[in-house]
MDTraj code that builds the backbone (N, CA, C; nanometers):
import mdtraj as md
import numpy as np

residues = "UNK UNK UNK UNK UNK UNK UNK UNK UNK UNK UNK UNK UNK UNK UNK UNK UNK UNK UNK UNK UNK UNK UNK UNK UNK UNK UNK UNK UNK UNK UNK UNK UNK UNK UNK UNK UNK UNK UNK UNK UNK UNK UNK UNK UNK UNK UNK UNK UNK UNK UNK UNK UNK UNK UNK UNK UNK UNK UNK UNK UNK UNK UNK UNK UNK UNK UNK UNK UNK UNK UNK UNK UNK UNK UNK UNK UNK UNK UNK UNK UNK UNK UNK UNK UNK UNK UNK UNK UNK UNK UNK UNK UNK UNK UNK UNK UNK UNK UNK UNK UNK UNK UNK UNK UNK UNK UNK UNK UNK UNK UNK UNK UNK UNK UNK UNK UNK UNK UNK UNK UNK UNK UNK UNK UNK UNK UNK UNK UNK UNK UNK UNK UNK UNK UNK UNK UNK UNK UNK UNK UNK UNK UNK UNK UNK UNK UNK UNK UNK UNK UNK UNK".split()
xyz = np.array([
    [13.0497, 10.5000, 10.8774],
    [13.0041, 10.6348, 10.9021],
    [12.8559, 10.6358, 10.9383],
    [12.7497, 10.5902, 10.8832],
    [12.6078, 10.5782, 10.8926],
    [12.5950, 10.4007, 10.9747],
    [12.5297, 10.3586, 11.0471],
    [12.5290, 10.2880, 11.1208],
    [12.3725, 10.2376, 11.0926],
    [12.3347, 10.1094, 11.0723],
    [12.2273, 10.0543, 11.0950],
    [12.1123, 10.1554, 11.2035],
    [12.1137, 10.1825, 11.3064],
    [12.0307, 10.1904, 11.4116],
    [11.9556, 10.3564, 11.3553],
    [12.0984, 10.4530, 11.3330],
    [12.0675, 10.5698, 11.2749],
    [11.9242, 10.6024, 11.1077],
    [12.0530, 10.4629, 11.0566],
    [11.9248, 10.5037, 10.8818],
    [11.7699, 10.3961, 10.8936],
    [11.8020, 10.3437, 11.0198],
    [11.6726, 10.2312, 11.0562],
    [11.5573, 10.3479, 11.1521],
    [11.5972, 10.4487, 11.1772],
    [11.4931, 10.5230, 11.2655],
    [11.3669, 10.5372, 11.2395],
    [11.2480, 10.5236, 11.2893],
    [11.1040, 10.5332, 11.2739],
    [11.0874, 10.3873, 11.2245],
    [11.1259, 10.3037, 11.2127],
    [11.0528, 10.1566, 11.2316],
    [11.1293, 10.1351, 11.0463],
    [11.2208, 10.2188, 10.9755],
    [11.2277, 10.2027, 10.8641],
    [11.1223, 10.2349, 10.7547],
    [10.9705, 10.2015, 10.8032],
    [10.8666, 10.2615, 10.7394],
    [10.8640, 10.4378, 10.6912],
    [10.8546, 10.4308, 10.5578],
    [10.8589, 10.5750, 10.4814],
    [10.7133, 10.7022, 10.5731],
    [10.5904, 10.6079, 10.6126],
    [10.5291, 10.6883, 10.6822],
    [10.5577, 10.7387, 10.8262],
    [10.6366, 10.6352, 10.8706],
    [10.6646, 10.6739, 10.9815],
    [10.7840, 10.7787, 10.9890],
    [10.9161, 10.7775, 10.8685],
    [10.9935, 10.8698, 10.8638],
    [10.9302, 11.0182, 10.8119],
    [10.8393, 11.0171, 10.7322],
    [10.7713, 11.1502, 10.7044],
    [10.7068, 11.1910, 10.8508],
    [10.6247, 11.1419, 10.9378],
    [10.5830, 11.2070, 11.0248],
    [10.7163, 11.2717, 11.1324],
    [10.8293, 11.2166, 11.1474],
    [10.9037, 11.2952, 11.1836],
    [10.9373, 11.3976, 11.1441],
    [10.9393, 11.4135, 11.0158],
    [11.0307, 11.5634, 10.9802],
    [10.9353, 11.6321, 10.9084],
    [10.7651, 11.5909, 10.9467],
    [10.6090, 11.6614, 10.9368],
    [10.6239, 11.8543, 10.9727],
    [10.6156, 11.9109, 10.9726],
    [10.5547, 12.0102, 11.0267],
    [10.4039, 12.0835, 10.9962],
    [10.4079, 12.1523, 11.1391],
    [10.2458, 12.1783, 11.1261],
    [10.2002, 12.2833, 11.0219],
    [10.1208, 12.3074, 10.9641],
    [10.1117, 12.3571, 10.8589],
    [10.0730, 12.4981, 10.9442],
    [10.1560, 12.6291, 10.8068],
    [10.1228, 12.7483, 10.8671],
    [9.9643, 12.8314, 10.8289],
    [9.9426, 12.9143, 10.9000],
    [9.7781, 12.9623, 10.8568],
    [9.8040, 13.0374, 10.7543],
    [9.7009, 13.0381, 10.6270],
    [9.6761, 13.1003, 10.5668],
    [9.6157, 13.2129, 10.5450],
    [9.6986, 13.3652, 10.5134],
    [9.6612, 13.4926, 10.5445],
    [9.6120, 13.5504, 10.3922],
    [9.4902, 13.5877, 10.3943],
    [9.4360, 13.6979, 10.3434],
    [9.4643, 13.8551, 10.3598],
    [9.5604, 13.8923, 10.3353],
    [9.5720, 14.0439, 10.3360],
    [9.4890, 14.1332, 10.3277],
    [9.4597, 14.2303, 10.4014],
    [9.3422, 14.3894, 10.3909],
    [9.3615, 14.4352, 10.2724],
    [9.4611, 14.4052, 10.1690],
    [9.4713, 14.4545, 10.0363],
    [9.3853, 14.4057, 9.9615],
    [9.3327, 14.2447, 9.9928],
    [9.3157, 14.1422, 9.8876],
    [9.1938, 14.1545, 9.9227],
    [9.1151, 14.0982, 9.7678],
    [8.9544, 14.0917, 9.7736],
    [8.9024, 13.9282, 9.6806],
    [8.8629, 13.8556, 9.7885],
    [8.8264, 13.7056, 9.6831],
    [8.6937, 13.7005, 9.6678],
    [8.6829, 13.6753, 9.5663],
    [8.5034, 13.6171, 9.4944],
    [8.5216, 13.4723, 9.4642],
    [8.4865, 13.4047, 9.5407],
    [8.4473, 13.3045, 9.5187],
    [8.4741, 13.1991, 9.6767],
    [8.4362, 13.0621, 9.6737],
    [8.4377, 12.9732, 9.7958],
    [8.5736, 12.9831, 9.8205],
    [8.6219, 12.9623, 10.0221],
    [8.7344, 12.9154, 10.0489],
    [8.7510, 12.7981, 10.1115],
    [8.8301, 12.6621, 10.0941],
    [8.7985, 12.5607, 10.1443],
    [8.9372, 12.5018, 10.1623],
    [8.9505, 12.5085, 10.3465],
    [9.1112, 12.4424, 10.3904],
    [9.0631, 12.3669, 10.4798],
    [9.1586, 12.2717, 10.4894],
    [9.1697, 12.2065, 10.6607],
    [9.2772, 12.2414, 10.7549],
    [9.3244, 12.3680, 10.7406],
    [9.4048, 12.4366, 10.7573],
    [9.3089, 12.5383, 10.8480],
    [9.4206, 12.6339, 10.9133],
    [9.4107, 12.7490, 10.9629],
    [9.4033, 12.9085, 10.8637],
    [9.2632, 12.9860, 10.9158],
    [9.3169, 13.0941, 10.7861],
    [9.2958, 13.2150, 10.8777],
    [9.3429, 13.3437, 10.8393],
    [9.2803, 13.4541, 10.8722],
    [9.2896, 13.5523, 10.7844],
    [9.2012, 13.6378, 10.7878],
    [9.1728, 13.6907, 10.7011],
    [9.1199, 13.8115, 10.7286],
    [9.2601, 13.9168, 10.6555],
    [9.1838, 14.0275, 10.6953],
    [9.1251, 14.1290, 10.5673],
    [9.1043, 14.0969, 10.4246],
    [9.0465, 14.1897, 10.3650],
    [8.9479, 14.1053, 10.3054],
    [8.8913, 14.1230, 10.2363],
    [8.7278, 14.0483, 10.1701],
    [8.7220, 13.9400, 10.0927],
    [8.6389, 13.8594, 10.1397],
    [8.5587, 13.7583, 10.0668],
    [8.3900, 13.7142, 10.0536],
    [8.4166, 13.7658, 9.9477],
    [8.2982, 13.7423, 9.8869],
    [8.2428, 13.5430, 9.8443],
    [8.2281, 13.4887, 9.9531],
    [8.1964, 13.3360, 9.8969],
    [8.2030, 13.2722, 10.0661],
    [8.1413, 13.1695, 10.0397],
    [8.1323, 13.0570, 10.1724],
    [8.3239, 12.9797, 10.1946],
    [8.3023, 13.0033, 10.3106],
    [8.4662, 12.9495, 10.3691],
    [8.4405, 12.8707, 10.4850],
    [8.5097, 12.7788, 10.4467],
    [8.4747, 12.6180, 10.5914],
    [8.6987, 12.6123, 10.5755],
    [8.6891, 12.5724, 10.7255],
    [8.8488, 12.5287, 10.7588],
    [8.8326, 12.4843, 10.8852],
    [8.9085, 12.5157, 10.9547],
    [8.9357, 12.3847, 11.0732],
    [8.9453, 12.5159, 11.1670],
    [8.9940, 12.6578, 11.1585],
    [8.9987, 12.7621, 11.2322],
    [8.9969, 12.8773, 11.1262],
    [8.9312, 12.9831, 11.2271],
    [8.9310, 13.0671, 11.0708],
    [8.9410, 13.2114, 11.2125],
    [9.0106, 13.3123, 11.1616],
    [8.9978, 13.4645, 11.2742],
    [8.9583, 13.5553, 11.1478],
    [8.8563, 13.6441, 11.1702],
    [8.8504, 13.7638, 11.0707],
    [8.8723, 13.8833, 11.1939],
    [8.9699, 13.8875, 11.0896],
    [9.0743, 13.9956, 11.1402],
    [8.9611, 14.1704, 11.1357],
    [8.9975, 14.2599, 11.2150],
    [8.8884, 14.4008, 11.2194],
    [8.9002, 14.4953, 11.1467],
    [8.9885, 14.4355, 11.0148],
    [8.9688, 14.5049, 10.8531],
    [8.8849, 14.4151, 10.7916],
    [8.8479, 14.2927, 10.7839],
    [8.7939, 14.1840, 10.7209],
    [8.6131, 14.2097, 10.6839],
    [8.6095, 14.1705, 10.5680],
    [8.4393, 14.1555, 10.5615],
    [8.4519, 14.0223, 10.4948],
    [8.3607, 13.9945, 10.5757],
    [8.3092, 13.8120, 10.4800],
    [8.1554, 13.8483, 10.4643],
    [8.1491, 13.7938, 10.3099],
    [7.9914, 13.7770, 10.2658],
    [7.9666, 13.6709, 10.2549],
    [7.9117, 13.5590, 10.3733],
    [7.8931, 13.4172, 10.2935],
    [7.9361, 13.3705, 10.3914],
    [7.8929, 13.2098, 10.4476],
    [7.8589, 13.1564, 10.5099],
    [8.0033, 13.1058, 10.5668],
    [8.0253, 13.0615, 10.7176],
    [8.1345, 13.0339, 10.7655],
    [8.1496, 12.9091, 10.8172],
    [8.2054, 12.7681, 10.7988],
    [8.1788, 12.6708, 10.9030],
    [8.3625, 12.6363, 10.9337],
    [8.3334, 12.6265, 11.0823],
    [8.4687, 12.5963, 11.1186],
    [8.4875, 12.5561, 11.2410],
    [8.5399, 12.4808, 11.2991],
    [8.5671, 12.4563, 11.4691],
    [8.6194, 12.5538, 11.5269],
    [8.6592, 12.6343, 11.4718],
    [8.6803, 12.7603, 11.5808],
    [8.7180, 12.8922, 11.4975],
    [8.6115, 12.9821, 11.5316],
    [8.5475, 13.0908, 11.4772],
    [8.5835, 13.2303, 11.5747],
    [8.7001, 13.3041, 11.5229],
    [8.7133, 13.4403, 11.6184],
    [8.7074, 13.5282, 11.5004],
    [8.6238, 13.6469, 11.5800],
    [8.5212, 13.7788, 11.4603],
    [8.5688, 13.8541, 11.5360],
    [8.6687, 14.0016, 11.4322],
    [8.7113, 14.1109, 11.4849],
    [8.6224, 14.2104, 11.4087],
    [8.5786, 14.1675, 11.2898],
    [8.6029, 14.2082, 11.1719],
    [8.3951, 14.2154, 11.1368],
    [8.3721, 14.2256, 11.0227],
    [8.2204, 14.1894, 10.9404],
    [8.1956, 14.1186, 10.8875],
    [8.0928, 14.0113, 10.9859],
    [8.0285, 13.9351, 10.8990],
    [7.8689, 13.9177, 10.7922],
    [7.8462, 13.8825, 10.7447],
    [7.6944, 13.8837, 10.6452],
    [7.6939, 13.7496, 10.5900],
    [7.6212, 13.6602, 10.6996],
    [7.6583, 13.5456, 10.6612],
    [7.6087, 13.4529, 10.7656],
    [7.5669, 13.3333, 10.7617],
    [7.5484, 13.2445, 10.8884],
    [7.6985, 13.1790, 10.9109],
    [7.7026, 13.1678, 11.0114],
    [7.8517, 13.1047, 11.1354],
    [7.7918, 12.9784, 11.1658],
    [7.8867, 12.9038, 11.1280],
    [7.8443, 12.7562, 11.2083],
    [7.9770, 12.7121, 11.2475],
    [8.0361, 12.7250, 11.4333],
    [8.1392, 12.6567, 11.4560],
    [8.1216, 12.5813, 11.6003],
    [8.2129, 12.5386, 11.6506],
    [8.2136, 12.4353, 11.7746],
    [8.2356, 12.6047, 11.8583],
    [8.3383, 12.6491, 11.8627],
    [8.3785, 12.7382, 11.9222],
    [8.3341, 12.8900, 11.8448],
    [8.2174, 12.9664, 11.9189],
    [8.2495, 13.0760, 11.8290],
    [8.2633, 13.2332, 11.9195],
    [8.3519, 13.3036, 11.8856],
    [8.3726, 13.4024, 11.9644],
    [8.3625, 13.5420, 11.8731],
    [8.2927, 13.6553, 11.9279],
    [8.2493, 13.7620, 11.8923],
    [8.3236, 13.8457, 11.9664],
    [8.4062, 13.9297, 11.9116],
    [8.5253, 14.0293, 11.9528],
    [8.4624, 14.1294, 12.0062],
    [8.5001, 14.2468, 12.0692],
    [8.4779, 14.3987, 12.0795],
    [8.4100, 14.4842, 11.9324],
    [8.5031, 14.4274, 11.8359],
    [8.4742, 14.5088, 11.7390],
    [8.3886, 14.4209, 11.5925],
    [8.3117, 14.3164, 11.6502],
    [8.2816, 14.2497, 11.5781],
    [8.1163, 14.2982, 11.4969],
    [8.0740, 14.2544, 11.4166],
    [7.9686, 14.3035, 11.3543],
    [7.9207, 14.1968, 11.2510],
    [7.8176, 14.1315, 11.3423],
    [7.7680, 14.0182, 11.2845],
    [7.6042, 14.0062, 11.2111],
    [7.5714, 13.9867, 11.0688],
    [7.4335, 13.9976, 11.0648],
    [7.4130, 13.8493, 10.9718],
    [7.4041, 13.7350, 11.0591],
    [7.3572, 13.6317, 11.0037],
    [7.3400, 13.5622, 11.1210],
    [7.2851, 13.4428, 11.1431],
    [7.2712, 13.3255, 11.2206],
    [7.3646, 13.2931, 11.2784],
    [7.3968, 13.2102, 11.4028],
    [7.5218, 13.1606, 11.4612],
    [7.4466, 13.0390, 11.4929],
    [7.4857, 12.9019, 11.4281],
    [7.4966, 12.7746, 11.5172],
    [7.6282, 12.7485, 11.6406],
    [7.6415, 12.7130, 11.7508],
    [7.7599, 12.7189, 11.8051],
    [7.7572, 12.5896, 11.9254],
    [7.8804, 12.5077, 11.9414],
    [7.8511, 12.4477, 12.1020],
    [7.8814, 12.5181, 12.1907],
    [7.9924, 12.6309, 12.1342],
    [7.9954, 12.7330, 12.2788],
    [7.9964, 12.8562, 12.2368],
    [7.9851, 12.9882, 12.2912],
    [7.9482, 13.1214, 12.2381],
    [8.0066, 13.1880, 12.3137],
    [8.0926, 13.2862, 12.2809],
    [8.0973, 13.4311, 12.3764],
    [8.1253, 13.5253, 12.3043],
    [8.0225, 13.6312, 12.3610],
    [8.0028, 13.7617, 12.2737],
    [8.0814, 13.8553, 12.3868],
    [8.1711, 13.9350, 12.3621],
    [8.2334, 14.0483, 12.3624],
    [8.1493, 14.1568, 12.3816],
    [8.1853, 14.2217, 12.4983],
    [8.0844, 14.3724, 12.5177],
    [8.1573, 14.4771, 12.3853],
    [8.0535, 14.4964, 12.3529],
    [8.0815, 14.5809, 12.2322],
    [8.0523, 14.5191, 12.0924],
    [8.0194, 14.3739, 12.0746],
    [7.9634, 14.3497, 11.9663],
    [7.8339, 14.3380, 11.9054],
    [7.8354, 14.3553, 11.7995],
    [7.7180, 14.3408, 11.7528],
    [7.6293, 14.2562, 11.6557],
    [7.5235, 14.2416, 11.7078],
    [7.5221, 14.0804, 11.6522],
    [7.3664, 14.0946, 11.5813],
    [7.3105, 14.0461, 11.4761],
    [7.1829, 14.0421, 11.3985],
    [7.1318, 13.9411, 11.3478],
    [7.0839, 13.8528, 11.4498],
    [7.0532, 13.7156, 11.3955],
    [7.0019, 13.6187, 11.4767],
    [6.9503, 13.5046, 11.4720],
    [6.9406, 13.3932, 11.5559],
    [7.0451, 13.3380, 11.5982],
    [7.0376, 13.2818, 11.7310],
    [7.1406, 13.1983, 11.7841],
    [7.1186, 13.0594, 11.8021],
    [7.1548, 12.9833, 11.7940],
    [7.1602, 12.8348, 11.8032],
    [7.2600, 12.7532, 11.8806],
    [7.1848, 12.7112, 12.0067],
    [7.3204, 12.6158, 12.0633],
    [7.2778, 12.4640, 12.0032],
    [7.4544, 12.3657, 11.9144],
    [7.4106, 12.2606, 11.8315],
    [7.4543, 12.1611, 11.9624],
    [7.4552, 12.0646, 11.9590],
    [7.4541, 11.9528, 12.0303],
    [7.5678, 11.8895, 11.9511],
    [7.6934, 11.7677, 11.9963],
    [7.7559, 11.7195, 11.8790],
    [7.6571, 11.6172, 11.8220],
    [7.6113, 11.5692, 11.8419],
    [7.5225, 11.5065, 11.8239],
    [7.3770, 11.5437, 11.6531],
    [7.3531, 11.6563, 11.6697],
    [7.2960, 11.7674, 11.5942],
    [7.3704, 11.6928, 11.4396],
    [7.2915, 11.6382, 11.3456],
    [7.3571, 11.6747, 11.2182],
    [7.4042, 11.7723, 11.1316],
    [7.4760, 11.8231, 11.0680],
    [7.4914, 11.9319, 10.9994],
    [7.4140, 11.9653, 10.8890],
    [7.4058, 12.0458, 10.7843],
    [7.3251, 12.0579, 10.6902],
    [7.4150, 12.0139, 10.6277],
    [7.2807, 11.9403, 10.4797],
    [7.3845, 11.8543, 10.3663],
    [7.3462, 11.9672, 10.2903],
    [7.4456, 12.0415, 10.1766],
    [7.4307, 12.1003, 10.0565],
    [7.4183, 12.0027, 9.9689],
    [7.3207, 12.0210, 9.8870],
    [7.3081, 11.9053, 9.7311],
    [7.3869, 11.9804, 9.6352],
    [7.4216, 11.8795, 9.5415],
    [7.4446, 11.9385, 9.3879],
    [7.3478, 11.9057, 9.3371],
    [7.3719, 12.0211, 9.2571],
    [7.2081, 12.0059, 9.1588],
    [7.2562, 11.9649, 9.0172],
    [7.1896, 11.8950, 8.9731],
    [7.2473, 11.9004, 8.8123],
    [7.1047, 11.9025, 8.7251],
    [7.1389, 12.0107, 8.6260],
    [7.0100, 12.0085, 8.5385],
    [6.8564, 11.9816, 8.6018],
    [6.8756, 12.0903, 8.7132],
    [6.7429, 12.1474, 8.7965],
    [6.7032, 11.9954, 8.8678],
    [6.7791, 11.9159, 8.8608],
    [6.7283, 11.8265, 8.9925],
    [6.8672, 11.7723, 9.0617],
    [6.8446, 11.7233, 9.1970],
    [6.9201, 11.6957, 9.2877],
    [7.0105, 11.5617, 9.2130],
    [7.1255, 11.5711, 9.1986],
    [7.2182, 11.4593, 9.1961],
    [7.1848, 11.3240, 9.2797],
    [7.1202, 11.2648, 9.1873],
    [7.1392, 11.0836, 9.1775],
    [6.9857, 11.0668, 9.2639],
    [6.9062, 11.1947, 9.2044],
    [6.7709, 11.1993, 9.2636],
    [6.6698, 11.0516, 9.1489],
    [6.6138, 10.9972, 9.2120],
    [6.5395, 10.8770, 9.1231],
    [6.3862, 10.9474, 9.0669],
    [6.3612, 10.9215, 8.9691],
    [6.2220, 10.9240, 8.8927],
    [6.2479, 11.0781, 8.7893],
    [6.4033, 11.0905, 8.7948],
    [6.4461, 11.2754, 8.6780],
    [6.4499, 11.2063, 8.5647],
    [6.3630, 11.3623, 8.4994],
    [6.3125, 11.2639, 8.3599],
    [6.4470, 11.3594, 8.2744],
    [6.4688, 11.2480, 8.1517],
    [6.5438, 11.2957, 8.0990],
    [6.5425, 11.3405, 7.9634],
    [6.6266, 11.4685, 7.9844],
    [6.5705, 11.5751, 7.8117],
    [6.6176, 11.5322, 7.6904],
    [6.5231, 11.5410, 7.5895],
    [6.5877, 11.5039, 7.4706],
    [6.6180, 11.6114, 7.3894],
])
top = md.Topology()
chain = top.add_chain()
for i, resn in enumerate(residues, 1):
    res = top.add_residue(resn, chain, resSeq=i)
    for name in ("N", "CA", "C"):
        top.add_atom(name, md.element.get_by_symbol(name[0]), res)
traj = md.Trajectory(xyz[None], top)
């Protein structure tokens, strides 16, 4: 009934049989109902149309034109229907009709929408351009900083 060639498919290797029956992962929706306090962090797709209050990095992100984000955005591709208060840092970033932006934009490419509005510096990055490093801080000095004196 089952035949060598059939249960041997993808090289027999378990990684290679998972990437067949892989699917792409679906985006993650924030509802206009919902309100988050605190960071969002995917490598995923999100959109989002009611509030967050905290910094959100993903791989694509749309704020939808119920949406407010407070807090900083990094993502390869950045579409604003919605309010931002916050610096934008993406490869791709696009400013809708109904968009309303009051923070910074780093971007490699930009297009603003007649009708948006925008409050901030603009920045074209280079890939090249490093990103900013955030530190952790621990006990008022920088993590694995040399010469922190230590409390007794």
């Amino acid at each position: 009934m089952f035949s060598k060639s059939q249960t041997n498919r993808g090289n027999g290797r378990p990684e290679a049989r998972a990437r067949e029956h892989a699917t792409p992962p679906q985006p993650s929706i924030i509802g206009n109902d919902m309100r988050i306090a605190g960071d969002l962090r995917t490598s995923g797709d999100v959109q989002i149309d009611g509030t967050v209050d905290g910094d959100i990095q993903s791989t694509s992100l749309t704020v939808g034109k119920t949406a407010e984000i407070n807090g900083e955005i990094v993502a390869d591709i950045v579409r604003v229907w919605g309010r931002v208060n916050g610096r934008i840092r993406g490869k791709e970033v696009t400013l809708l009709e109904t968009a309303q932006v009051n923070g910074d934009i780093l971007h490699e490419v930009l297009e603003i929408a007649r009708g948006a509005a925008m409050e901030g510096m603009v920045k074209k990055q280079t890939k090249e351009d490093k990103p900013v490093v955030n530190l952790v801080v621990k006990d008022g000095e920088p993590a694995g900083a040399s010469g922190s004196t230590s409390k007794s």
